[in-house]
VOMIZA-324886 format. One record per atom (N, C-alpha, C, O): residue number from 0; residue in three letters; x, y, z negated. Coordinates in Angstrom, 2 decimals, decimal comma. Last residue first. Layout:
% VOMIZA-324886
> NUM|ALA|X|Y|Z $
...
This chain:
% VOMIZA-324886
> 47|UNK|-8,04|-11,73|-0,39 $
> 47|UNK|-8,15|-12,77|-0,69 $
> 47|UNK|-8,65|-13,80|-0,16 $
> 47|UNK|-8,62|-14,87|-0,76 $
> 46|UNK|-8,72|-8,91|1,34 $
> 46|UNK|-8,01|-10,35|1,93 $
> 46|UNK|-7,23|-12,15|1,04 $
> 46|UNK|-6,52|-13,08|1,43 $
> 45|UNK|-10,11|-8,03|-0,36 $
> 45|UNK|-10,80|-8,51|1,09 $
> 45|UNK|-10,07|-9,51|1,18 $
> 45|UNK|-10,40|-10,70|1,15 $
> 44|UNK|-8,35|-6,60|-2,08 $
> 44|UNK|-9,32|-7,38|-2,50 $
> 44|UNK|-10,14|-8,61|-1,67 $
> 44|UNK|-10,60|-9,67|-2,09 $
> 43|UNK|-6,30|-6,04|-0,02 $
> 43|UNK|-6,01|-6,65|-1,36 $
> 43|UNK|-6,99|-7,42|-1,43 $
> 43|UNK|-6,96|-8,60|-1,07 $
> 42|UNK|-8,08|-3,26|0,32 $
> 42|UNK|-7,81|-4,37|1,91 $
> 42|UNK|-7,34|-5,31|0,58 $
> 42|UNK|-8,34|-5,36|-0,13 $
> 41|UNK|-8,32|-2,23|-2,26 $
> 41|UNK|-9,86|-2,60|-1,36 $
> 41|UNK|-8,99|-3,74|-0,17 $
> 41|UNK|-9,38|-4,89|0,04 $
> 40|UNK|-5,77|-1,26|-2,46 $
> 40|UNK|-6,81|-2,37|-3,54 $
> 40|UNK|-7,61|-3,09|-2,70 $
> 40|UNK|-7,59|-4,30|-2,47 $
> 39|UNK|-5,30|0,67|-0,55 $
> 39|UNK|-5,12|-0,46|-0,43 $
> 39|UNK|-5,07|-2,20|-1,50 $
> 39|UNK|-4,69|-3,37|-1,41 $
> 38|UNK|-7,17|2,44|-0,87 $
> 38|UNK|-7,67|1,62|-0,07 $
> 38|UNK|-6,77|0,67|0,34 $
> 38|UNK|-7,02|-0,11|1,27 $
> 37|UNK|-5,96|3,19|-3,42 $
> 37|UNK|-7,67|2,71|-3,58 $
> 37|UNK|-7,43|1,73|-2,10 $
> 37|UNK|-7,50|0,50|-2,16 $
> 36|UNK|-3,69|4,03|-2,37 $
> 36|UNK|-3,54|2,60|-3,28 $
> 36|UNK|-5,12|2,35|-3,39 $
> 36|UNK|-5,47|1,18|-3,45 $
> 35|UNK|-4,28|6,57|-1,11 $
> 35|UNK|-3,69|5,47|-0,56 $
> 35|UNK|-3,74|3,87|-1,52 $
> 35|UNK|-3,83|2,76|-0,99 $
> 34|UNK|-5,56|8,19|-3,00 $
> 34|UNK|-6,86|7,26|-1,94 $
> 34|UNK|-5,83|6,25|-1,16 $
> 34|UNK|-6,29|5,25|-0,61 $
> 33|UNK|-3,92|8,49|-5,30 $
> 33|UNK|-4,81|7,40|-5,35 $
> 33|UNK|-5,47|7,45|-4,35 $
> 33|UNK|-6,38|6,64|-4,48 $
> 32|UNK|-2,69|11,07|-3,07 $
> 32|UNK|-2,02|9,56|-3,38 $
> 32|UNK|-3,10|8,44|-4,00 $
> 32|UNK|-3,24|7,45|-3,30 $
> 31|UNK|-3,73|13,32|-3,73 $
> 31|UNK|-4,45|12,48|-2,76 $
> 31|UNK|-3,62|11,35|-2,54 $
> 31|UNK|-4,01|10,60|-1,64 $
> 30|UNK|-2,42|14,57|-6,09 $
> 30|UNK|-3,45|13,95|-6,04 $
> 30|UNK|-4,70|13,51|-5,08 $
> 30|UNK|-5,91|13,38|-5,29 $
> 29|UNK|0,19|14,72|-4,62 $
> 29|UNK|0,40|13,96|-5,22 $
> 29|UNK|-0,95|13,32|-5,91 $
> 29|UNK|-1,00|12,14|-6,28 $
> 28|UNK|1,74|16,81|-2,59 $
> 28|UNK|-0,06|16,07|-3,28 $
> 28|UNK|0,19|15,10|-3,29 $
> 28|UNK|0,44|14,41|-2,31 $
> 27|UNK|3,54|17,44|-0,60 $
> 27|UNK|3,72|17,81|-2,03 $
> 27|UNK|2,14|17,52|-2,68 $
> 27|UNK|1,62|18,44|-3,31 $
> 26|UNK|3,99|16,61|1,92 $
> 26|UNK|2,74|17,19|1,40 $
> 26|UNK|2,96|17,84|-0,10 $
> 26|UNK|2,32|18,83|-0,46 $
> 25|UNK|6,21|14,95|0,83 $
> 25|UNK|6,49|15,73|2,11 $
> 25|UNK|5,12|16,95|2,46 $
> 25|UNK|5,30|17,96|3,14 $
> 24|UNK|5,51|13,34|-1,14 $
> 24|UNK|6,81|14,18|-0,86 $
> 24|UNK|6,44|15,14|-0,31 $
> 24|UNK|6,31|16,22|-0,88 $
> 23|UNK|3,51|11,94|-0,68 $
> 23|UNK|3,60|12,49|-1,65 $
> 23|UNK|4,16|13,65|-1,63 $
> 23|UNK|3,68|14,74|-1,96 $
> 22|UNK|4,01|10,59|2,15 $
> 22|UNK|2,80|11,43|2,09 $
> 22|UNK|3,00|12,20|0,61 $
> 22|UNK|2,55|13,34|0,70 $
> 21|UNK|6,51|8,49|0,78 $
> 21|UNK|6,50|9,79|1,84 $
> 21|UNK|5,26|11,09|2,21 $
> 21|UNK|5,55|12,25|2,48 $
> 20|UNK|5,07|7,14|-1,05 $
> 20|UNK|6,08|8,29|-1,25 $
> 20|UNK|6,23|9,31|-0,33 $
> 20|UNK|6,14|10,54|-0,46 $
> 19|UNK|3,12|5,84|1,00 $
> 19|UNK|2,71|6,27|-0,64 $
> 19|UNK|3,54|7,81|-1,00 $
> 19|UNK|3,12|8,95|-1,16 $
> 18|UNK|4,89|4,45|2,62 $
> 18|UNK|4,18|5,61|3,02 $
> 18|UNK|3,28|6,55|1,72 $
> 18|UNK|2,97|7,74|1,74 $
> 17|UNK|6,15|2,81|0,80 $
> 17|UNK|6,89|3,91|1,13 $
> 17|UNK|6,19|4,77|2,35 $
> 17|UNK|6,82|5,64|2,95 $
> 16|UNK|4,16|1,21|-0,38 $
> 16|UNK|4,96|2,39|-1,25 $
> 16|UNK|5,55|3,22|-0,29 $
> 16|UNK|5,49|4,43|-0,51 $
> 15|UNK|3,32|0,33|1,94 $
> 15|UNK|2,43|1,18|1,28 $
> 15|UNK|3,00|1,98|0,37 $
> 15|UNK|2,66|3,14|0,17 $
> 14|UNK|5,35|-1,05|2,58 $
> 14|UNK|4,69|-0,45|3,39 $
> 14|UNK|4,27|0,73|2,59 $
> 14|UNK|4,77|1,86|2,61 $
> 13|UNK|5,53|-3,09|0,09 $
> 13|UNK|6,57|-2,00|0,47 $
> 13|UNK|6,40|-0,89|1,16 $
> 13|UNK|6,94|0,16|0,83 $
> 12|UNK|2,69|-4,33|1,21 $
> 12|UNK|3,02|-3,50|-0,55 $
> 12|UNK|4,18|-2,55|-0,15 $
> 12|UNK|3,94|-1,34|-0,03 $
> 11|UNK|3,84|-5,75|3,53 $
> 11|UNK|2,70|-4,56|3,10 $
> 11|UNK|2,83|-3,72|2,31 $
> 11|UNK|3,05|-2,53|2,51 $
> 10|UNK|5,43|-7,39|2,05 $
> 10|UNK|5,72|-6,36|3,15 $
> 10|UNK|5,41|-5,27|2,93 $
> 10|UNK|5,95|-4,26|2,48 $
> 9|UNK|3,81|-8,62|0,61 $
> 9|UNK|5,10|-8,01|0,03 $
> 9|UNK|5,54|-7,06|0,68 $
> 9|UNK|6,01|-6,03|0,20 $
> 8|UNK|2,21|-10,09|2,40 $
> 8|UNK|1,49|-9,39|1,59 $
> 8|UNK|2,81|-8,34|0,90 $
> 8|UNK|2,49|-7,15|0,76 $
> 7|UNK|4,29|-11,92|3,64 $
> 7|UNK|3,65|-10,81|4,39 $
> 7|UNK|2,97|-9,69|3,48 $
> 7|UNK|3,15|-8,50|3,76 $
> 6|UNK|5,03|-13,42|1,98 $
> 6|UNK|6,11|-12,64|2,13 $
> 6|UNK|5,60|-11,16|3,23 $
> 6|UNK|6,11|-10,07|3,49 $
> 5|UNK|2,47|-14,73|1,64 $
> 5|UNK|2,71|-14,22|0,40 $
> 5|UNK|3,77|-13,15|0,97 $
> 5|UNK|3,59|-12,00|0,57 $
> 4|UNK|2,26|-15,69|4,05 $
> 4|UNK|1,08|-15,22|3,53 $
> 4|UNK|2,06|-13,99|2,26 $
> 4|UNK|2,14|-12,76|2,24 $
> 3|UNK|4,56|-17,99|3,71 $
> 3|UNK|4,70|-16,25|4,70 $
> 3|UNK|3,34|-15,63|4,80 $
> 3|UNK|3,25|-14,92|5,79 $
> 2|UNK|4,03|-19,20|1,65 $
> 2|UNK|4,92|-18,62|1,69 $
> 2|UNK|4,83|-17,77|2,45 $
> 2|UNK|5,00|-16,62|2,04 $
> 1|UNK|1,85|-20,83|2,49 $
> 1|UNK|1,18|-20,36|1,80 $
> 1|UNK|2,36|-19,11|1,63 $
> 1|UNK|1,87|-17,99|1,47 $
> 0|UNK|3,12|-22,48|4,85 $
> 0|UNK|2,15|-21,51|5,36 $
> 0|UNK|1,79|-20,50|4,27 $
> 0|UNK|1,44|-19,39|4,66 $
């Protein structure tokens, strides 16, 4: 159970990079990228 917790959280993370990159790219702002990783610290933090 503790394994597909963990392979899920990995997901996510990938998720997030590659909407991370793509909003970077494609917007060319690159300094509204930390509100994607802030809020996904914050869900991270919660879902401990």
């Amino acid at each position: 159970m503790k394994d597909k917790k963990k392979i899920i959280n990995w997901v996510i993370a990938i998720i997030v990079a590659i909407v991370y990159l793509t909003v970077s790219i494609v917007f060319k702002s690159w300094a509204y990228s930390w509100l994607i990783w802030g809020v996904y610290a914050i869900y991270r933090f919660i879902a401990k």
